[in-house]
py3Dmol code that shows the C-alpha trace and the ligand (Angstrom):
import py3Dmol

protein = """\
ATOM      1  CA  UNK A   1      32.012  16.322 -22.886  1.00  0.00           C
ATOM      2  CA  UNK A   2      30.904  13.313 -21.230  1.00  0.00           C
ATOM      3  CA  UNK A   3      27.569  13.088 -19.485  1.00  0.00           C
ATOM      4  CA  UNK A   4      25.728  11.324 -16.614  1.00  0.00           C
ATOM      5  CA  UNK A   5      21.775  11.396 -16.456  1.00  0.00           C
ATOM      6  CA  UNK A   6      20.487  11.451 -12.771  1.00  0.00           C
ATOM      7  CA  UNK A   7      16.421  11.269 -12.013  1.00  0.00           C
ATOM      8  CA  UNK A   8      15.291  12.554  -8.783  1.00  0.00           C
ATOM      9  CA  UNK A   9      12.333  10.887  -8.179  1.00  0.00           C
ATOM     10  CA  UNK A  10       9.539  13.406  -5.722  1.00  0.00           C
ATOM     11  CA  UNK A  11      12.222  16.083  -4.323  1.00  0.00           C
ATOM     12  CA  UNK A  12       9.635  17.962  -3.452  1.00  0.00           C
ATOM     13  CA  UNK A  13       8.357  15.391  -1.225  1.00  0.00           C
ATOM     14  CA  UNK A  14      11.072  13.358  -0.023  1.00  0.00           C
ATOM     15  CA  UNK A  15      13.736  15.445   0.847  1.00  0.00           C
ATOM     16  CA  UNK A  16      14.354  14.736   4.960  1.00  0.00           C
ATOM     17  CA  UNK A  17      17.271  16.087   6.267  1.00  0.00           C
ATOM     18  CA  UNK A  18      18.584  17.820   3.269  1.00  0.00           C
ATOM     19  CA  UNK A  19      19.107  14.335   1.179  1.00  0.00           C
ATOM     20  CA  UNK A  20      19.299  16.812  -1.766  1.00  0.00           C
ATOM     21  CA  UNK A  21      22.842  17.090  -1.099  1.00  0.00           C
ATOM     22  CA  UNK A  22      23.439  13.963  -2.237  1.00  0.00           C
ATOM     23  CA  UNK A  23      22.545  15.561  -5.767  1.00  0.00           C
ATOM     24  CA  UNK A  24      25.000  18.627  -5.232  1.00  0.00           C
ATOM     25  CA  UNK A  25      27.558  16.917  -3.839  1.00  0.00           C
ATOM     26  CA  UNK A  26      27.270  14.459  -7.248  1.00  0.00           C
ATOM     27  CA  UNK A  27      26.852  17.236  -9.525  1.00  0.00           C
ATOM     28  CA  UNK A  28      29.606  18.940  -8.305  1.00  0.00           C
ATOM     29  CA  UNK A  29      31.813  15.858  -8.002  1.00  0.00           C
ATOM     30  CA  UNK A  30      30.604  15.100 -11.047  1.00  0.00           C
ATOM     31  CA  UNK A  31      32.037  18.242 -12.714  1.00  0.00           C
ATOM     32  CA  UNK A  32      35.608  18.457 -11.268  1.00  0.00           C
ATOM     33  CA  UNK A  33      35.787  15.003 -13.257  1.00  0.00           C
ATOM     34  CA  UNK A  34      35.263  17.292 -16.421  1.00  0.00           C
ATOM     35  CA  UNK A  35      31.260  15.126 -16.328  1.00  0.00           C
ATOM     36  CA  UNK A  36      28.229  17.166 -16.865  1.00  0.00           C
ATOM     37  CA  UNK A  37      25.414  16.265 -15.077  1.00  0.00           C
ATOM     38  CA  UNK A  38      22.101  16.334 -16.244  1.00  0.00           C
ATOM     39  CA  UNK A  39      19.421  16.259 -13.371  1.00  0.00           C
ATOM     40  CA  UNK A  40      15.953  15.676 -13.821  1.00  0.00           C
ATOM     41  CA  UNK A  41      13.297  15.651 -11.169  1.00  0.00           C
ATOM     42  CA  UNK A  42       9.973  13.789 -11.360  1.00  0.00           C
ATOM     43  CA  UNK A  43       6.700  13.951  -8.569  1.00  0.00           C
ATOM     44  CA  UNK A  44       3.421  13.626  -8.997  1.00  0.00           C
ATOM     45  CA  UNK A  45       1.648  14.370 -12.282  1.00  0.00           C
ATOM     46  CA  UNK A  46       5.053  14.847 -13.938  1.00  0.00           C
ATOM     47  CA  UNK A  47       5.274  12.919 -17.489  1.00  0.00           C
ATOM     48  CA  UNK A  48       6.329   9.193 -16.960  1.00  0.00           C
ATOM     49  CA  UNK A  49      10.208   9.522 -17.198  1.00  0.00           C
ATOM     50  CA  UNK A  50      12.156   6.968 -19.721  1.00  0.00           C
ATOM     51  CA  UNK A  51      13.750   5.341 -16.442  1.00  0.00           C
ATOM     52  CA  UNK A  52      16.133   3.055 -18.295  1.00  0.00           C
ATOM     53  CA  UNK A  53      17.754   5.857 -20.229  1.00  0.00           C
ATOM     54  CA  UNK A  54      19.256   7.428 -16.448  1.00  0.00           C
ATOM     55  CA  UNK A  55      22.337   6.450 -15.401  1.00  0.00           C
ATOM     56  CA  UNK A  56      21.340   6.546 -11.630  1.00  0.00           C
ATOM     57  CA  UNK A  57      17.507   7.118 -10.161  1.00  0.00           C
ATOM     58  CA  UNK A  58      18.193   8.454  -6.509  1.00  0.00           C
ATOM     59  CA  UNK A  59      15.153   9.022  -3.881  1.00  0.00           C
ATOM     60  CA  UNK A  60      15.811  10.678  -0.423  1.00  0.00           C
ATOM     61  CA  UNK A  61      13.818  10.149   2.717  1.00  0.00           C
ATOM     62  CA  UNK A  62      10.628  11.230   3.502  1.00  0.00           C
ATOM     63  CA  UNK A  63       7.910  10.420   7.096  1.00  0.00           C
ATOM     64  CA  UNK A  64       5.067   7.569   6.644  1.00  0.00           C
ATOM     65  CA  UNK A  65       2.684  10.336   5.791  1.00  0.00           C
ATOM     66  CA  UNK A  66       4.974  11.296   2.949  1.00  0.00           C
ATOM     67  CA  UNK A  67       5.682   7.525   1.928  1.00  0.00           C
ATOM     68  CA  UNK A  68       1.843   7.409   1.811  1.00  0.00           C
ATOM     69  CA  UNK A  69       1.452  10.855  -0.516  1.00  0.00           C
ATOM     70  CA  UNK A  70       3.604   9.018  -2.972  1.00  0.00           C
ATOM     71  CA  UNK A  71       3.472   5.302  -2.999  1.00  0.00           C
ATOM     72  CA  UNK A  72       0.027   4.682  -5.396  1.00  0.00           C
ATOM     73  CA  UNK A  73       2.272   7.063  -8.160  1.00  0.00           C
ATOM     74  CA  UNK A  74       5.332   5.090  -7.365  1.00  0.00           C
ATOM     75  CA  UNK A  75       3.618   1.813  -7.544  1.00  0.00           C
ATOM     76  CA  UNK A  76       2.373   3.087 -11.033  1.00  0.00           C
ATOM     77  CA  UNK A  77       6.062   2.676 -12.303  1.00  0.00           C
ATOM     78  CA  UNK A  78       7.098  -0.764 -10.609  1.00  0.00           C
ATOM     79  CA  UNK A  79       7.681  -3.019 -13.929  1.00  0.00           C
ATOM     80  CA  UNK A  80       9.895  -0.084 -15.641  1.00  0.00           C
ATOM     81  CA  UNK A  81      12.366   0.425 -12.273  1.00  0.00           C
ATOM     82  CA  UNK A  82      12.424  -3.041 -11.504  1.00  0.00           C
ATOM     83  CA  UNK A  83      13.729  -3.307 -15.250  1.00  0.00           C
ATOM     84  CA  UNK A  84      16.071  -0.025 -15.717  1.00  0.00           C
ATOM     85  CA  UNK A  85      17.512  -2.140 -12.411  1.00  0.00           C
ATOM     86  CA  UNK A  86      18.506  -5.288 -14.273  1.00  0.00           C
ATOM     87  CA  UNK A  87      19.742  -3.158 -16.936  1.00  0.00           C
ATOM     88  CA  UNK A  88      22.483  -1.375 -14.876  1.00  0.00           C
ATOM     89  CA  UNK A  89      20.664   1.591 -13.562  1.00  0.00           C
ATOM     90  CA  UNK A  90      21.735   2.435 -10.546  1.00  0.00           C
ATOM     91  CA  UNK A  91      19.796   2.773  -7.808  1.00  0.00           C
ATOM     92  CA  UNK A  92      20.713   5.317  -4.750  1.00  0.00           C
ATOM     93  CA  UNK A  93      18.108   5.152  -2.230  1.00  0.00           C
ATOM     94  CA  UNK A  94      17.810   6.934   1.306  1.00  0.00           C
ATOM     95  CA  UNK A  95      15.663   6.019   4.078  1.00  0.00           C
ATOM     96  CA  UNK A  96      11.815   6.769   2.926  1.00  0.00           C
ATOM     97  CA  UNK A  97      13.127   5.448  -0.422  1.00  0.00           C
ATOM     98  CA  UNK A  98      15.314   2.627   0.736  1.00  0.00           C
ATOM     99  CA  UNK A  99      11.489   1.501   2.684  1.00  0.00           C
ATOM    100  CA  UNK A 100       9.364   2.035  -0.507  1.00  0.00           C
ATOM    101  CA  UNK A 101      11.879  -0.321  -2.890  1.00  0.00           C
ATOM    102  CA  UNK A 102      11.008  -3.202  -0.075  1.00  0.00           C
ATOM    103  CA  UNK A 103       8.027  -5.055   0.309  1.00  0.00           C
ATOM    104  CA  UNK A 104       6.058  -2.758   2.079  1.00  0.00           C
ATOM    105  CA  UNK A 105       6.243  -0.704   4.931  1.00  0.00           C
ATOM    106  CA  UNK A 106       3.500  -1.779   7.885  1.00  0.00           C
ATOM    107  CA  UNK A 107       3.037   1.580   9.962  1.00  0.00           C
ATOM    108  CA  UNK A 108       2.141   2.175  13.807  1.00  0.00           C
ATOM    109  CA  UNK A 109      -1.696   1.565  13.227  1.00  0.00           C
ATOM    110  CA  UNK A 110      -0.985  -1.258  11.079  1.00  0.00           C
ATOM    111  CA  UNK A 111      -1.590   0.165   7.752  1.00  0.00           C
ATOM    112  CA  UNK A 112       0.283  -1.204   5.246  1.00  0.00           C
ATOM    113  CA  UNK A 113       2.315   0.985   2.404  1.00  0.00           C
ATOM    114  CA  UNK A 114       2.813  -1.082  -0.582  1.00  0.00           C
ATOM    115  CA  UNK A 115       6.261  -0.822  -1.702  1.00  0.00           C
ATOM    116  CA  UNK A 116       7.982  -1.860  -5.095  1.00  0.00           C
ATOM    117  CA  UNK A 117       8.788  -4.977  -4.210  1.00  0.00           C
ATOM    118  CA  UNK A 118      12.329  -4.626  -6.102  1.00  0.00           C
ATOM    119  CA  UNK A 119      14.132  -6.279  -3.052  1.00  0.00           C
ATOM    120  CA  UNK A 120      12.445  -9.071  -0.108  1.00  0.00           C
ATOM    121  CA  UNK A 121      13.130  -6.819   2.401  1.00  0.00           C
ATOM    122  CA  UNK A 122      10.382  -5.764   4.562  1.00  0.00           C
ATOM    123  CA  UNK A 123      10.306  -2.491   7.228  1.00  0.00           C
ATOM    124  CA  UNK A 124       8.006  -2.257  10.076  1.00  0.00           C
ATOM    125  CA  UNK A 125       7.714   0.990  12.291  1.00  0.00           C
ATOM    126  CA  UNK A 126       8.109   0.040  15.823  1.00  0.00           C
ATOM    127  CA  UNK A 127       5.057   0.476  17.659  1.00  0.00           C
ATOM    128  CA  UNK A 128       6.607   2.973  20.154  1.00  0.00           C
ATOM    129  CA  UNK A 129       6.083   6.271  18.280  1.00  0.00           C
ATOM    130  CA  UNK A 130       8.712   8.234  20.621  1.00  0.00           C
ATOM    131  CA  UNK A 131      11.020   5.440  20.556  1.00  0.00           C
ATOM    132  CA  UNK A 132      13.397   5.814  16.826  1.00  0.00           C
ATOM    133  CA  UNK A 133      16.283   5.351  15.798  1.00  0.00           C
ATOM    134  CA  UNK A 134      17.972   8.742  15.781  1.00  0.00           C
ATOM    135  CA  UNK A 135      21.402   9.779  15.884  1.00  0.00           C
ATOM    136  CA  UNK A 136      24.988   9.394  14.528  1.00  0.00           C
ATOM    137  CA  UNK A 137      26.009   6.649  12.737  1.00  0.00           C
ATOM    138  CA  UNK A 138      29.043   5.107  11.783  1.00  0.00           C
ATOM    139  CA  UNK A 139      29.232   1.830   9.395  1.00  0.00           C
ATOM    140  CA  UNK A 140      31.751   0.320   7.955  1.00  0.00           C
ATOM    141  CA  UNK A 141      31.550  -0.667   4.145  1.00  0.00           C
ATOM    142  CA  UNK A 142      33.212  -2.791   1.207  1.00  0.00           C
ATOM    143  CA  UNK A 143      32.257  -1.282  -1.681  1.00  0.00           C
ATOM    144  CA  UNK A 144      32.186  -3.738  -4.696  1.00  0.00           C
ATOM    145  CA  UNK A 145      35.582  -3.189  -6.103  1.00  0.00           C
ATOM    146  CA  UNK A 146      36.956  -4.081  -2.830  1.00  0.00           C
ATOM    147  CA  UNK A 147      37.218  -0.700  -1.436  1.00  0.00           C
ATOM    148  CA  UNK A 148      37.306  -0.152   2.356  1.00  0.00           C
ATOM    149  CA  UNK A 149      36.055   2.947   3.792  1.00  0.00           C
ATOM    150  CA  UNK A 150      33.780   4.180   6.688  1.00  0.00           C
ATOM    151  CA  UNK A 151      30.751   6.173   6.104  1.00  0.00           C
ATOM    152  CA  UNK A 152      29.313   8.631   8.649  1.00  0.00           C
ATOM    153  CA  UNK A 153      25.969   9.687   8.822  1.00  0.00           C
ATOM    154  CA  UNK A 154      22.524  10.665  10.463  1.00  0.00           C
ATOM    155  CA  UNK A 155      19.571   8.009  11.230  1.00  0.00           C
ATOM    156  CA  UNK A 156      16.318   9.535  11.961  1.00  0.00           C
ATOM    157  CA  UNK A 157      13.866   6.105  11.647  1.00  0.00           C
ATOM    158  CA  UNK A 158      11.107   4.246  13.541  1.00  0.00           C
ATOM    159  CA  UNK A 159      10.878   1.584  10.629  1.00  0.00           C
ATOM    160  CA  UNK A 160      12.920  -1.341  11.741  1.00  0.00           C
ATOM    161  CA  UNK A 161      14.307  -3.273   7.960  1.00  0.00           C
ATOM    162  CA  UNK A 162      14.043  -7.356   7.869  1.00  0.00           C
ATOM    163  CA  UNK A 163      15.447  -9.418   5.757  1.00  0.00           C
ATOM    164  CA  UNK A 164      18.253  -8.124   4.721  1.00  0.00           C
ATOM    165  CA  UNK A 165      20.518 -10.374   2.643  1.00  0.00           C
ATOM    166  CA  UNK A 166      23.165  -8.180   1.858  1.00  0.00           C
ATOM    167  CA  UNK A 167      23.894  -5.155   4.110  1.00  0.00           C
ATOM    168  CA  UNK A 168      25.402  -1.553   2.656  1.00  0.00           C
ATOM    169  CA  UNK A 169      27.892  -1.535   6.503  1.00  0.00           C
ATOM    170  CA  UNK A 170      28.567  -3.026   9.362  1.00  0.00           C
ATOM    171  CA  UNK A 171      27.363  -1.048  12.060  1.00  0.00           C
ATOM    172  CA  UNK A 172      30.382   0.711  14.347  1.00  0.00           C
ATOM    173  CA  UNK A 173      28.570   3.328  16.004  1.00  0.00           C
ATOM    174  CA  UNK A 174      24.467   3.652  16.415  1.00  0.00           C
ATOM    175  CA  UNK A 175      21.612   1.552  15.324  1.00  0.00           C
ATOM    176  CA  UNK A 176      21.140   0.664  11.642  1.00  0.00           C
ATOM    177  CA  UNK A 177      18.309  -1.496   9.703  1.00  0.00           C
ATOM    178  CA  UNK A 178      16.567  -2.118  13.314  1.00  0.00           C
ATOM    179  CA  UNK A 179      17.329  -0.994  17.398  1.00  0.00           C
ATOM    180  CA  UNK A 180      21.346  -2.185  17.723  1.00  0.00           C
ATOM    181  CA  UNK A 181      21.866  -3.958  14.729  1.00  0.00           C
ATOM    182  CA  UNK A 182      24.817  -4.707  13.144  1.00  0.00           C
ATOM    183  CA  UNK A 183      23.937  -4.408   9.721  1.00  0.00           C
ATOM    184  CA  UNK A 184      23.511  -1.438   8.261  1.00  0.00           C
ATOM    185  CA  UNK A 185      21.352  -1.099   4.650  1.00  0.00           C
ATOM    186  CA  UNK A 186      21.433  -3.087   1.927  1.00  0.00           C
ATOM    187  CA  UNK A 187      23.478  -2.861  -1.270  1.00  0.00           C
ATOM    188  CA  UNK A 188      23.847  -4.825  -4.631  1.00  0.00           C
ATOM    189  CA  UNK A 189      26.135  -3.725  -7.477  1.00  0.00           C
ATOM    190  CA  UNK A 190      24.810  -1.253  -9.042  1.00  0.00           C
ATOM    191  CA  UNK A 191      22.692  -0.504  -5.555  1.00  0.00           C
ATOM    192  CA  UNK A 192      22.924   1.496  -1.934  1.00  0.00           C
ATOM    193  CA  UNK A 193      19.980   1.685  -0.173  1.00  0.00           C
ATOM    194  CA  UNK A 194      20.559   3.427   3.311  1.00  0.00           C
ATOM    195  CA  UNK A 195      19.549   4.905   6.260  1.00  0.00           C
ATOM    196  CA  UNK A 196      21.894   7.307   6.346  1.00  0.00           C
ATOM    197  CA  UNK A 197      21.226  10.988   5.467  1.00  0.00           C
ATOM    198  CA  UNK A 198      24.142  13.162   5.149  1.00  0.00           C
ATOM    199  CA  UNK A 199      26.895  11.174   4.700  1.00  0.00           C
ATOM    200  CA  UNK A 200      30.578  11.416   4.516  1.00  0.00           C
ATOM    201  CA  UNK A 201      32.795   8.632   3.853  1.00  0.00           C
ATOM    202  CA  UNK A 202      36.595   8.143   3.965  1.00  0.00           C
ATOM    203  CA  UNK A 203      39.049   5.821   3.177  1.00  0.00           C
ATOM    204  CA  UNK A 204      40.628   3.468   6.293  1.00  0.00           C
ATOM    205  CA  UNK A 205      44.058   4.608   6.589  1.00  0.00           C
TER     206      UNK A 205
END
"""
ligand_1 = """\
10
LIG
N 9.049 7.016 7.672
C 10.216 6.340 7.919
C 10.539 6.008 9.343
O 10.312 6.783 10.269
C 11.341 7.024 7.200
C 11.956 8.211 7.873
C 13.056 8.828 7.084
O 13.045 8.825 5.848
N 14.017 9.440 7.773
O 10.998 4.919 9.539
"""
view = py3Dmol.view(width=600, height=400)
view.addModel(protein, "pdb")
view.setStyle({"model": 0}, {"cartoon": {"style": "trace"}})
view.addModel(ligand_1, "xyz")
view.setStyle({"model": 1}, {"stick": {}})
view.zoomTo()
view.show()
């Protein structure tokens, strides 16, 4: 039986929204492809996980307080993502996560969360604490093989993304890497890194 190795990096702590589906819905998709998956989680104090031997490393989303909890541990590991990356891993990242493979993440008061510094993208939160980016949200994407399809989602941010070079969608409906943008994410190959918990996609007719 063929197998695909997933590592869940901190469920325990970033898990917004349910972004644990994404596991169960890949586990389960996963299997009706006659695929087993093999899951593995890692937080804090776990043993350093071979990262290059995983087929995909998913991370969900998670508040600044939580990007805080984790980031020094995360940091720990930067060299051996960055390099299970350029080997193929791939990478599916979810708000908190999609911030900490960035730059860094500069919160409300100005402290700055280091991030991995994997991609040039930066995120800062907006200074208005009740003022996010919540809601629905529809983007458009082209997946690498050319595939069209829409994918539907939830946004629950205050970080506003810069520098984004190469955008997961095209924004149809709600806000996206900053207040009405058009671009929504960022994606490489073997990489989607989103703001969108919960998602659902489907093919343009
Ligand atoms: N802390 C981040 C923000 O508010 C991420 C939130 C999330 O993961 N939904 O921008």
């Amino acid at each position: 039986m063929k197998e695909l190795k997933i590592l869940y990096l901190y469920p325990d702590i970033l898990d917004l929204y349910g972004d644990i589906g994404n596991i169960k819905i890949l586990k389960y998709r996963l299997e009706q492809r006659g695929i087993k998956a093999i899951i593995d989680n890692y937080s804090i104090n776990d043993e350093k996980p071979d990262f290059e031997s995983y087929d995909i490393i998913f991370a969900g989303g998670g508040a600044d307080n939580e990007q805080q909890i984790l980031s020094e541990d995360l940091i720990k590991y930067k060299e051996e993502i960055k390099l299970a990356k350029e080997k193929g891993v791939f990478l599916l990242l979810i708000c908190g996560a999609y911030q900490l493979f960035g730059k860094y993440y500069k919160g409300v008061e100005g402290n700055i969360i280091p991030g991995l510094e994997i991609f040039n993208y930066y995120t800062k939160a907006n200074q208005n604490r009740s003022q996010r980016c919540i809601g629905n949200i529809v983007i458009d994407v082209s997946l690498n093989n050319n595939i069209k399809t829409k994918v539907i989602g939830f946004e629950n941010h205050g970080g506003q993304t810069y520098e984004i070079n190469n955008s997961f969608g095209k924004v149809l409906y709600g806000n996206g890497n900053k207040f009405g943008d058009e671009c929504e994410g960022y994606m490489e190959k073997n990489v989607i890194a989103t703001y969108l918990h919960r998602t659902t996609s489907f093919k343009k007719s």
